[in-house]
C-alpha positions in Angstrom: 16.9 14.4 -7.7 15.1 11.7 -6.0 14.0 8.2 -6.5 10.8 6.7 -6.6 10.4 4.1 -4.3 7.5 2.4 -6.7 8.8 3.4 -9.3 6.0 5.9 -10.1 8.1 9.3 -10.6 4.6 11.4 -10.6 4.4 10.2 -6.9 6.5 12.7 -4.8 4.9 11.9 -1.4 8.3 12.5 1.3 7.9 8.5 2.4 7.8 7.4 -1.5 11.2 9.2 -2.3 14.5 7.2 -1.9 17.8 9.1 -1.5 20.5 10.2 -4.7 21.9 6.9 -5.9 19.7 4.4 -4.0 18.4 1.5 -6.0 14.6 0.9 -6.4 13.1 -1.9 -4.4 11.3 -4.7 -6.2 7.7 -4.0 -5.9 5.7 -7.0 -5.5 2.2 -5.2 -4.5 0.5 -2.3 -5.7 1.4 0.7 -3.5 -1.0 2.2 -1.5 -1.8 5.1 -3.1 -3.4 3.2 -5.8 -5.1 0.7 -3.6 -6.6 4.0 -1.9 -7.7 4.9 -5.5 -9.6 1.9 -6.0 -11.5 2.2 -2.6 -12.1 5.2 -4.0 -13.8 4.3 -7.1 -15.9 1.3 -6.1 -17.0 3.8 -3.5 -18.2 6.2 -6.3 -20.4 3.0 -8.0 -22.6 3.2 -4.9 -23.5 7.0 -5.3 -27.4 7.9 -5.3 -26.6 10.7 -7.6 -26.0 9.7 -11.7 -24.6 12.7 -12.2 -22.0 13.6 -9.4 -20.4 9.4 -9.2 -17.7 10.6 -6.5 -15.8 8.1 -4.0 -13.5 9.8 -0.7 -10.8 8.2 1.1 -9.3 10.2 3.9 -5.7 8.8 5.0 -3.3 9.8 7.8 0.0 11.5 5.9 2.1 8.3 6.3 -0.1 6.6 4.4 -0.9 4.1 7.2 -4.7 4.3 8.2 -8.1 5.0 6.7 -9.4 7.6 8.8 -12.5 7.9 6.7 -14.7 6.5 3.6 -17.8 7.8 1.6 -19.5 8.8 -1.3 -22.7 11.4 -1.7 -25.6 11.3 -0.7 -28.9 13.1 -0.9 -29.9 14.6 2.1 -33.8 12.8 3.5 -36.2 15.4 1.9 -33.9 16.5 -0.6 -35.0 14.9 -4.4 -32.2 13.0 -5.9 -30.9 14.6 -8.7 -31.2 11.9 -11.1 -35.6 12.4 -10.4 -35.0 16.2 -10.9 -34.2 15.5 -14.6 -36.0 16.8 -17.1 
């Protein structure tokens, strides 16, 4: 079985896993899966929408480059669902 490389064993991404028998390296920074997450979730504070609050970052597979960010949004003549309420 594999090692972590953060130390996270949930994380099984191929550039995360160490060999058999190879000793975890110190982590001094939060990996970035979770700063990915977090990008994620201040995006979903700025959604329109009270009921769908939904943040998207699109990476490359290595992990290495934001190829895209966003959160909903109502389309121009569309009401927002939050004025649809009843």
């Amino acid at each position: 079985m594999s090692v972590a490389r953060d130390g996270v064993a949930a994380n099984t991404h191929a550039l995360n896993l160490l060999p058999t028998g190879a000793a975890v390296p110190p982590v001094d920074r939060i990996p970035l899966y979770e700063v990915y997450m977090r990008m994620a979730e201040e995006l979903a504070k700025r959604s329109t929408c009270v009921r769908l609050q939904v943040g998207t970052v699109v990476t490359d597979q290595r992990l290495e480059n934001v190829l895209a960010i966003g959160a909903p949004r109502p389309a121009s003549c569309a009401p927002s669902s939050s004025s649809t309420r009843g």
